[in-house]
C-alpha positions as CSV (number, residue, x, y, z in Angstrom):
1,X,-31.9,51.8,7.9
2,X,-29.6,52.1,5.0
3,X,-26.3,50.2,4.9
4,X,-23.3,52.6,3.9
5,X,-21.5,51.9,1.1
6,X,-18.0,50.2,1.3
7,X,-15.3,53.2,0.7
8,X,-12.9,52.1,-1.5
9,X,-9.0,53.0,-2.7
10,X,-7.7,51.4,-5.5
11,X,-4.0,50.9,-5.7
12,X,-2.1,49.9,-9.0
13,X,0.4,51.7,-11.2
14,X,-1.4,50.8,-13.8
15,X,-4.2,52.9,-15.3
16,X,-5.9,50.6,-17.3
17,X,-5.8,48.0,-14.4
18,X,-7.8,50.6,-11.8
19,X,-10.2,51.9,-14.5
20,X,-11.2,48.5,-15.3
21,X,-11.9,47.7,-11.5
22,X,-13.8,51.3,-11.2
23,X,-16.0,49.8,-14.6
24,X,-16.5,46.8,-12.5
25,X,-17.2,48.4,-9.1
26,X,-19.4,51.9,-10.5
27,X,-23.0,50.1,-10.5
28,X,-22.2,48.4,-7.5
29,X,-23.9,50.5,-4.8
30,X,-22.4,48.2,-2.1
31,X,-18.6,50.0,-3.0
32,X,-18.0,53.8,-3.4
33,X,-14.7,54.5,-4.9
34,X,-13.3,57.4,-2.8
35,X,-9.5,57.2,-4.6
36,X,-6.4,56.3,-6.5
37,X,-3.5,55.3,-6.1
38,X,0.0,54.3,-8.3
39,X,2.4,53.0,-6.4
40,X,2.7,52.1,-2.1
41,X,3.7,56.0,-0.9
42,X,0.5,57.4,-2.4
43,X,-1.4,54.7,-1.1
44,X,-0.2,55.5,2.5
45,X,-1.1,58.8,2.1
46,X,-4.7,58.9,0.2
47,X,-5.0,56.0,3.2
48,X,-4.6,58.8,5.7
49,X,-6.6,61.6,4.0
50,X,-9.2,59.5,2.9
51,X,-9.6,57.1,5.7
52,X,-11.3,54.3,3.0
53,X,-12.9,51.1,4.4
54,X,-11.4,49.1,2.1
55,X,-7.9,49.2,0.0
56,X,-7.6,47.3,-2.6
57,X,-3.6,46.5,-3.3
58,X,-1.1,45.5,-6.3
59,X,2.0,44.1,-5.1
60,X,4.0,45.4,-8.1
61,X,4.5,49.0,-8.1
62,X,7.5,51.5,-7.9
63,X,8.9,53.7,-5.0
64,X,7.1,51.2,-2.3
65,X,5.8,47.8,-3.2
66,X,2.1,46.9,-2.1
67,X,3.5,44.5,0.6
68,X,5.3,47.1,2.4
69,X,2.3,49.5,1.6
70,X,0.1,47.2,3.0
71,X,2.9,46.6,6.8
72,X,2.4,50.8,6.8
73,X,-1.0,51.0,6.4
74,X,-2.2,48.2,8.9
75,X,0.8,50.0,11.4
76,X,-0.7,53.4,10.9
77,X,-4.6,52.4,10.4
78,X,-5.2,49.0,11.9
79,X,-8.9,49.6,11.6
80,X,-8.2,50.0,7.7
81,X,-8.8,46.6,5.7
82,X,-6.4,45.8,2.4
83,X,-6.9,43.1,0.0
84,X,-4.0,42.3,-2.5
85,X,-5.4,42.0,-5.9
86,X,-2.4,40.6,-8.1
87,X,-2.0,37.9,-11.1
88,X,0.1,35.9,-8.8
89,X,-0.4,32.6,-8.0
90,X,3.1,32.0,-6.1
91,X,2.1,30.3,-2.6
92,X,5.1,33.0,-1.1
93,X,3.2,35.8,-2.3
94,X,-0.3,34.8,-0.3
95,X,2.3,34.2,3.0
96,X,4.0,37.6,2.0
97,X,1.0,39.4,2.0
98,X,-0.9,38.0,5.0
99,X,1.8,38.4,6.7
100,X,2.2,42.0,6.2
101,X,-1.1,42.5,7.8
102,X,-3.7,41.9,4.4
103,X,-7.1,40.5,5.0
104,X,-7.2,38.6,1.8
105,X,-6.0,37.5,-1.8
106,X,-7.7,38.1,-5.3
107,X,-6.6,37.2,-8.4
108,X,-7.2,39.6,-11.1
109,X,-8.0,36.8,-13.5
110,X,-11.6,36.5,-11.4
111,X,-14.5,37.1,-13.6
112,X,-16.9,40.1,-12.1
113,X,-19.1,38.1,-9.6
114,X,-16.3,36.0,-8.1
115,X,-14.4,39.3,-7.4
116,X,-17.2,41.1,-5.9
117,X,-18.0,38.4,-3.7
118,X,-14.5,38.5,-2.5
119,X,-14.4,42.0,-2.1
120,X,-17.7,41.8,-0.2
121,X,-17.0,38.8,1.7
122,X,-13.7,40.6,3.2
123,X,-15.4,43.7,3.5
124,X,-17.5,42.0,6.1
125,X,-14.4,39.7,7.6
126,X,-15.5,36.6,6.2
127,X,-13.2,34.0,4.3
128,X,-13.5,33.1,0.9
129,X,-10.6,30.9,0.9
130,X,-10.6,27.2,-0.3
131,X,-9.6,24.6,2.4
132,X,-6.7,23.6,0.1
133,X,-5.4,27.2,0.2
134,X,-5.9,27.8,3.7
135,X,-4.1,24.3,4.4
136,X,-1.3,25.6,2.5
137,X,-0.9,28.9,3.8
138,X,-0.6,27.7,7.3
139,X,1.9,25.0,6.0
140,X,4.1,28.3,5.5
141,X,3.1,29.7,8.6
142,X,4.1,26.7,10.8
143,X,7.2,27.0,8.8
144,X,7.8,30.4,10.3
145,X,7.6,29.4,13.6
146,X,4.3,30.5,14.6
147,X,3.5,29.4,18.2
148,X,0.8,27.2,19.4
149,X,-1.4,27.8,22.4
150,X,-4.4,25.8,23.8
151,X,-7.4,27.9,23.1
152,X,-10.8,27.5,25.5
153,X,-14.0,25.8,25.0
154,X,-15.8,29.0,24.1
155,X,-12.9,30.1,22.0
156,X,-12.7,27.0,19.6
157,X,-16.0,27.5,19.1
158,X,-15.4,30.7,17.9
159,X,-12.5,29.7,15.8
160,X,-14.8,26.7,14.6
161,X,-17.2,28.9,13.0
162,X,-14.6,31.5,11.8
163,X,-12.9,29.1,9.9
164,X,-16.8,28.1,8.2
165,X,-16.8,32.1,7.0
166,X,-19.4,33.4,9.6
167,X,-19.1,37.2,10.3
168,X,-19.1,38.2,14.3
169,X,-22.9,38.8,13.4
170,X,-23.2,35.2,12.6
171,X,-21.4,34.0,15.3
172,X,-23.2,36.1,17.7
173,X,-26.3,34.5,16.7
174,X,-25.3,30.9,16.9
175,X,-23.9,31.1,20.2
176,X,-25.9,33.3,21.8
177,X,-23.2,36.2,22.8
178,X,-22.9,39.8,21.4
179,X,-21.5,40.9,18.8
180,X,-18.8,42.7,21.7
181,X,-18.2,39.2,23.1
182,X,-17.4,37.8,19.9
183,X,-14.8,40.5,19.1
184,X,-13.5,39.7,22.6
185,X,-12.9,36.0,22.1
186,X,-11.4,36.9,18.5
187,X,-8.9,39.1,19.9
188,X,-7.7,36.2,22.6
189,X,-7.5,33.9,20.3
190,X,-5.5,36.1,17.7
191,X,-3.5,36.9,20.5
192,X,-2.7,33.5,22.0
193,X,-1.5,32.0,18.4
194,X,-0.2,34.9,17.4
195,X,-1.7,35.4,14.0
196,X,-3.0,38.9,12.7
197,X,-6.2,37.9,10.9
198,X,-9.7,35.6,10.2
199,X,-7.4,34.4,7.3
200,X,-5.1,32.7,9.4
201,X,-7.5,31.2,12.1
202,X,-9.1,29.7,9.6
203,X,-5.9,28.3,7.9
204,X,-5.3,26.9,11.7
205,X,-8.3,25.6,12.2
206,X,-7.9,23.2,9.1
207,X,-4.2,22.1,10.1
208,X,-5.0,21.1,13.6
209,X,-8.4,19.3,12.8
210,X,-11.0,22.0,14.8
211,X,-13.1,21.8,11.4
């Protein structure tokens, strides 16, 4: 059986910036680059036309900045992942963006294999996030208010191996459940801390002690 591709929109207002992510992405056979994008209105848009797996943001941009591109597209598309890809290291920026609905952070400053290992790791909802930053992202969050709620057995489990970068695959495997079961207990769980994404359950799971 032969995997599909990982459709791809790039989004940054500037061209040299998304022809050097197409240089590094056109061998790949894991990504397929289905569009562009120069600033957050077209990037709603080609996200609705093109229906990509995958959109890959800049924060920066005119008309709509890629945070509020990125609180559209996750209102409109849900199923639609977006990873910010910025030369921002501000700690506000990471909240900012995770809490507009992203599934992860890059820095452009990455050299080739560290960002296609992110791009591949999100792609598949895993976490490639230090424990330092997750700790410090959840800092923010507590900060904010988020609420706590006591999560079961089964579902700490879950959360456990989430926060160790298994995929629902993974997780499946290890404790015996379907893939369906998995996405069950994830949804709970997102649901009862209110948080939006893996990023954040992991970021929980290393404030309150779970890993």
């Amino acid at each position: 059986m032969t995997t599909q591709p990982i459709r791809l929109l790039i989004v940054d207002d500037h061209h040299l910036a998304r022809e050097g992510v197409k240089e590094i992405l056109e061998d790949q056979t894991e990504f397929e680059i289905v569009g562009e994008a120069s600033n957050g209105i077209q990037a709603v848009e080609k996200t609705k036309a093109l229906m990509p797996d995958l959109v890959l943001m800049d924060i920066s941009m005119p008309k709509m900045n890629g945070f509020e591109a990125t609180k559209e597209i996750k209102k409109q598309f849900p199923n639609v992942k977006v990873v910010i890809m910025t030369v921002s290291y501000d700690i506000t920026d990471w909240f900012e963006a995770l809490k507009r609905g992203a599934q992860g952070y890059l820095l452009k400053n990455l050299n080739t294999e560290d960002m296609l290992n992110g791009l591949k790791a999100y792609a598949m909802d895993e976490i490639p996030m230090s424990k330092e930053m997750a700790f410090r992202i959840w800092k923010e969050f507590k900060k904010d208010g988020q609420a706590e709620q006591s999560l079961s057995l089964r579902e700490q489990e879950v959360l456990q191996l989430v926060a160790k970068g298994h995929s629902n695959k993974d997780i499946s495997k290890v404790l015996t459940i379907s893939e369906n079961t998995v996405k069950t207990h994830m949804k709970n769980i997102l649901g009862k801390l209110h948080l939006e994404n893996r990023v954040q359950l992991a970021s929980y799971a290393y404030d309150n002690g779970i890993v």
